[in-house]
N, C-alpha and C positions, 0 to 999 in steps of 0.2 A: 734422249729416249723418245720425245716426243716425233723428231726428226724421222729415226728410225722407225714409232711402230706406223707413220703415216707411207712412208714408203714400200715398206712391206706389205701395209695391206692393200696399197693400190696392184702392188705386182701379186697377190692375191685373187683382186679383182678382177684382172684380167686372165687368169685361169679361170673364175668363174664364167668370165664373158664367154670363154672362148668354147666350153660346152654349151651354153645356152647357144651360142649361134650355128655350134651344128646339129644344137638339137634343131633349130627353122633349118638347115641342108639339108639334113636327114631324115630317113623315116626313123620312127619307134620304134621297129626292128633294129637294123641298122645302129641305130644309138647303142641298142642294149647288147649288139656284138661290140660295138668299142669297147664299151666302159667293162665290158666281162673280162675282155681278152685284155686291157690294159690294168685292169686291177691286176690279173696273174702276172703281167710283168714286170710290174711293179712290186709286188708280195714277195715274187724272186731274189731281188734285192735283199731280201732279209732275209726270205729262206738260203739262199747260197750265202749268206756269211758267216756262219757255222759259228756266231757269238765273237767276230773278233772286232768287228765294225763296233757293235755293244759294250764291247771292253772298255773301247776309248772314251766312253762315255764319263767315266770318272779318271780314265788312266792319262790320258793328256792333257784335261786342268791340272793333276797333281804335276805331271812333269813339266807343263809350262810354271808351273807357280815354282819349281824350281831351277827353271832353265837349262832344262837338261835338252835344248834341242836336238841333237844329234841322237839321240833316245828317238825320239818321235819320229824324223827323217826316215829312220830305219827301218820304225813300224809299217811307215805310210807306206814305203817301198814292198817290205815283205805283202801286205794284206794286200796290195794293189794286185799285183803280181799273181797271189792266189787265185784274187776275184777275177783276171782275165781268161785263166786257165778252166773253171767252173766254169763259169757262164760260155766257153767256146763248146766244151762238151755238153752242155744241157742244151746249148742251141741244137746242136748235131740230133742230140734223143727227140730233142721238142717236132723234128723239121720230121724224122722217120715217124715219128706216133701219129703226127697231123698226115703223112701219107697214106699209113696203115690205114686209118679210119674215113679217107678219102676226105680231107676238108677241100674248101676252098684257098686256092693259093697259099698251101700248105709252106712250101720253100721261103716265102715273101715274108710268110705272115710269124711263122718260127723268127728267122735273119732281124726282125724289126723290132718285134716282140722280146728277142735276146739282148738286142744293142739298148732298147728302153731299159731292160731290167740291169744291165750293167751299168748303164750310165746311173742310175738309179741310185744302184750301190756306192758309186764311185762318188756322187755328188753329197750322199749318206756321213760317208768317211771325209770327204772336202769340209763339212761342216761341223763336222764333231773339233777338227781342227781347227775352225774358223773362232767356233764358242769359245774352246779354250783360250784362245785368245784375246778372247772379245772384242774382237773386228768386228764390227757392225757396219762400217760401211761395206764392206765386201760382201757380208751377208747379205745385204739389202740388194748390192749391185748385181750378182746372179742370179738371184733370182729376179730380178726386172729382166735380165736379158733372156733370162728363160721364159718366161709367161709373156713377154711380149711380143719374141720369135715366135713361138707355138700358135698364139691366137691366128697372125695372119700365116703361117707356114700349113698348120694344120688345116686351118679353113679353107684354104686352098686345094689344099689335097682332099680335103674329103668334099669340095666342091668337084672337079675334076674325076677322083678315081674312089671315091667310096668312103666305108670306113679302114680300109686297109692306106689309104692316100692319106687321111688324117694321123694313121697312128706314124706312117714315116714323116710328116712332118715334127708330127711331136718327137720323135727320134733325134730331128735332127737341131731343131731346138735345146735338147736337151744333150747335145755333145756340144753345142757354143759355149752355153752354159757354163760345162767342164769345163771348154777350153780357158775362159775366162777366169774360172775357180782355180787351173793350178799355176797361170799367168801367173795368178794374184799371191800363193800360197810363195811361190818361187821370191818373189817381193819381199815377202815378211819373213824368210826365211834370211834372207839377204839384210836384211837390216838388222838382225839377232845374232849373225854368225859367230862373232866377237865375243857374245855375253859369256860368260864363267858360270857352269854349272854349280848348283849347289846339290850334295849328296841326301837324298832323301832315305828313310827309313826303308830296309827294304823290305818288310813284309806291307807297308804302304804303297810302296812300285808296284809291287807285283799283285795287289789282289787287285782284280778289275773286277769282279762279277760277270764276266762277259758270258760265259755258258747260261748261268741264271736270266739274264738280259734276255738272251737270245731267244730262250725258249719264250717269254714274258713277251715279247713283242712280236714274238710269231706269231704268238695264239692274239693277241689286240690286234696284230695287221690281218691277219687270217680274217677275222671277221669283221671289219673294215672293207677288204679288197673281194675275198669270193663271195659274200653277201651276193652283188650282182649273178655272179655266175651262179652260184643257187637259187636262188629265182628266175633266173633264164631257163634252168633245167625243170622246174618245177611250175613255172606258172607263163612259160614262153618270153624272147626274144621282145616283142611288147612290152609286156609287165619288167623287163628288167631296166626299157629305156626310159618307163615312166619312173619306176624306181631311181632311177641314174639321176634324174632330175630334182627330186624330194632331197637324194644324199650333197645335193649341193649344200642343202642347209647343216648336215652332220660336218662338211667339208669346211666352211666359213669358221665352223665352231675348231675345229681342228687347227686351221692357218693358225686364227689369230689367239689360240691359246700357245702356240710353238713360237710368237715370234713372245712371246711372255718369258717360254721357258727357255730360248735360246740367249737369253741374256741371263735370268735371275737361275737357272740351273747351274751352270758355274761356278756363278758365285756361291750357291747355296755349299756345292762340294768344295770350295777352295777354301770357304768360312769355317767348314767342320773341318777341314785340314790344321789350321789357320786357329782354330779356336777363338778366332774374333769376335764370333755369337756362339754364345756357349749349346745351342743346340744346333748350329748350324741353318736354321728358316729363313726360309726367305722373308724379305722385312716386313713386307704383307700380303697376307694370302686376300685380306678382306675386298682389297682394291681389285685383284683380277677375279674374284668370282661376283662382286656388285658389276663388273665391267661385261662380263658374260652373260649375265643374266640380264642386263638391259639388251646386249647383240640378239640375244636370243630370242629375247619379244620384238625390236625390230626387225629383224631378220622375217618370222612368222608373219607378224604383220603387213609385213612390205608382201609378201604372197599373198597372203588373202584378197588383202585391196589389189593388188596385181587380177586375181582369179576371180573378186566379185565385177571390175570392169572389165574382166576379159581383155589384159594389155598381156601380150599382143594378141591378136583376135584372132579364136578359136585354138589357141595353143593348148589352155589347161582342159579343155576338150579331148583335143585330138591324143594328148597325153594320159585322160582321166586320173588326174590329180583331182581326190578330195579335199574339202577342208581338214575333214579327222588326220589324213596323211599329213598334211602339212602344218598341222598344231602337235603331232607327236614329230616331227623332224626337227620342230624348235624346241621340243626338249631333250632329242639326241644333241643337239648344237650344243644345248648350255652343260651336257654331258661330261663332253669332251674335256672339261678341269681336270679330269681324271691324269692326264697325261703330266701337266704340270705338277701335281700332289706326290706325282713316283719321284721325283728328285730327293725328297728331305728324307728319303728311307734309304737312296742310292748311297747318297750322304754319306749316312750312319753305316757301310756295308750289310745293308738289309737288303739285299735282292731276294732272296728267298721270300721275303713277303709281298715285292713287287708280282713274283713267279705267280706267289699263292690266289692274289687277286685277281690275275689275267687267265688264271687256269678258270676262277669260279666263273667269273664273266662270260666264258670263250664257252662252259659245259654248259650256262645256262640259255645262253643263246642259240648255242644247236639246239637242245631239248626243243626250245619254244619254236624255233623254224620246224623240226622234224611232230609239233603239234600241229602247227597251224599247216602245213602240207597232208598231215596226215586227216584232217579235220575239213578240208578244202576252204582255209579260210582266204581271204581275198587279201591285197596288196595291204594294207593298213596293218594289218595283223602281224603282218614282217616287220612296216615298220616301226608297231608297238617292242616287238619281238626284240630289235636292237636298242629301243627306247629301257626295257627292265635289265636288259644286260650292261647295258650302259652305269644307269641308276646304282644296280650293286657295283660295280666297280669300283667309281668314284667313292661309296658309301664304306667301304673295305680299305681303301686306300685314306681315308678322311681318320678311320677309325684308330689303322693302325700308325699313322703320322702323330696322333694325340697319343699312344702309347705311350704311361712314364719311363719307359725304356727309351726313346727317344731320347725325351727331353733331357734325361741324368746323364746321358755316353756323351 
């Protein structure tokens, strides 16, 4: 474990490197057209999977825990197949709406933007099969080949040709990636062929939750991902790249809570299958939210003392990064447990109350963006604004995990 979460979060770190160094390439402009336009292709991803990518979420630990591969096989096939067929048509709409409105490098920018958000999806579904497996080294290994192609692919290209240069680097990054993920899928597939399926229950096969999922992590990616692009349209291309920079610290919080829950989420649903633990939990919550909450005051800290010596000199300047921003983004960071707490309801087939948490969260954070727009409050305000949506989230999610309903099912 320990193995794994140091490798992961180095190949974390080098996504974080690899925006901070176009944030010195780029202007503050510039920044805040990447990080807009790469949140929505990214969002993509989960809006075109119409809940099936989400299914798998519980539906292939159950079928790996009973070896039913050729179940899976067949999934992987149909949903892939879907997702190539959406995302060729959303490119086509994406590429006519960006001409209609006369963007810049509308054709480029649609083509890059569509190949990110697929790859996205497809790398989405590459892992949900990884978990169920609990391959960790593979998990670890794509993603190193992805955050470490993108740093110099990307930097390159938005050294060179812009931010349209960086986001086809990150593209292409992000199809090595794949290519690597189904290398490896093809492997494991190959070593199982032989196994003897065992018959599961099938009202257990077949409930995924996936519709409920979908809609649940639309609305948590939703305001994750267009954040930027609402404050692009509301406080300028600027203010979204200094934004872009603050969300690093919501970003740290995010990785290294998912590489928690890409291991102990499986198990949490194969125990409650399994009956092993009779409520299915993960074995301790204590240890990743004491783990969080110290990332989260380093994290904070390391920017301060970055911003009171001014390393590198005259960035948080030129970005106008407050202190107040950068003490409410370390507690969006430590937020983010939120994501890990949705497992032990998944568990239980309680999506519906996953749904019900990310719908409050999702209405409470427009409201407070459509205040502080409406109020002309300044950058901090927003990201207070993701800081209380955040808050109730995790607190909802906390509330109803302790449900005796839980613990008795």
């Amino acid at each position: 474990m320990k193995r794994y979460f140091f490798w992961m979060l180095f190949a974390s770190g080098l996504g974080f490197s690899k925006v901070l160094a176009l944030a010195q390439i780029m202007t503050p402009a510039n920044l805040g057209s990447y990080v807009s336009v790469i949140g929505i292709a990214v969002l993509s991803g989960t809006l075109l999977s119409f809940g099936q990518i989400e299914g798998t979420t519980k539906y292939y630990p159950r079928l790996w825990l009973s070896r039913d591969y050729a179940r899976i096989t067949d999934s992987v096939k149909v949903i892939a197949a879907k997702l190539g067929i959406r995302f060729a048509l959303a490119t086509v709409v994406g590429a006519v709406a960006m001409v209609v409105f006369k963007l810049d490098n509308p054709i480029i920018t649609a083509v890059v933007a569509g190949g990110i958000g697929l790859c996205s999806a497809y790398l989405a579904l590459a892992a949900s099969l990884l978990r169920a497996a609990e391959n960790a080294n593979v998990l670890q290994a794509f993603n190193l080949v992805r955050n470490s192609t993108a740093i110099i692919l990307a930097c390159l290209g938005g050294w060179f040709f812009g931010w349209n240069g960086a986001m086809l680097g990150d593209l292409v990054a992000a199809a090595a990636s794949l290519l690597y993920a189904i290398v490896s899928i093809r492997l494991l597939f190959a070593e199982h062929v032989d196994a003897q399926a065992i018959e599961l229950q099938p009202e257990t096969a077949s409930k995924t939750g996936g519709g409920k999922l979908y809609l649940a992590y639309l609305l948590s990616s939703s305001t994750q991902l267009l954040d930027r692009g609402a404050i692009n349209l509301i406080l300028g291309a600027a203010a979204a790249g200094s934004y872009g920079i603050v969300a690093l610290m919501f970003q740290v919080g995010q990785l290294v809570i998912n590489i928690f829950a890409q291991r102990a989420g499986p198990r949490v649903i194969k125990s409650a299958r399994t009956n092993a633990l009779g409520s299915g939990r993960i074995e301790s919550v204590r240890k990743p939210v004491l783990g969080m909450a110290a990332l989260s005051i380093a994290v904070a800290c390391a920017m301060l003392t970055a911003r009171a010596l001014d390393l590198p000199s005259g960035f948080f300047e030129r970005y106008q990064i407050s202190w107040l921003a950068i003490v409410f983004g370390g507690g969006v960071c430590f937020m983010q447990i939120f994501s890990l707490l949705e497992f032990h309801l998944i568990a239980h087939d309680r999506e519906k109350d996953v749904l019900l948490a990310s719908a409050i969260a999702t209405a409470t954070m427009t409201g407070l963006f459509g205040a502080a727009w409406y109020f002309g409050f300044a950058l901090e305000w927003f990201i207070l604004a993701v800081l209380v949506a955040r808050t109730l989230h995790a607190a909802i999610l906390w509330r109803m995990m302790n449900d005796p309903r839980v613990a008795s099912e």
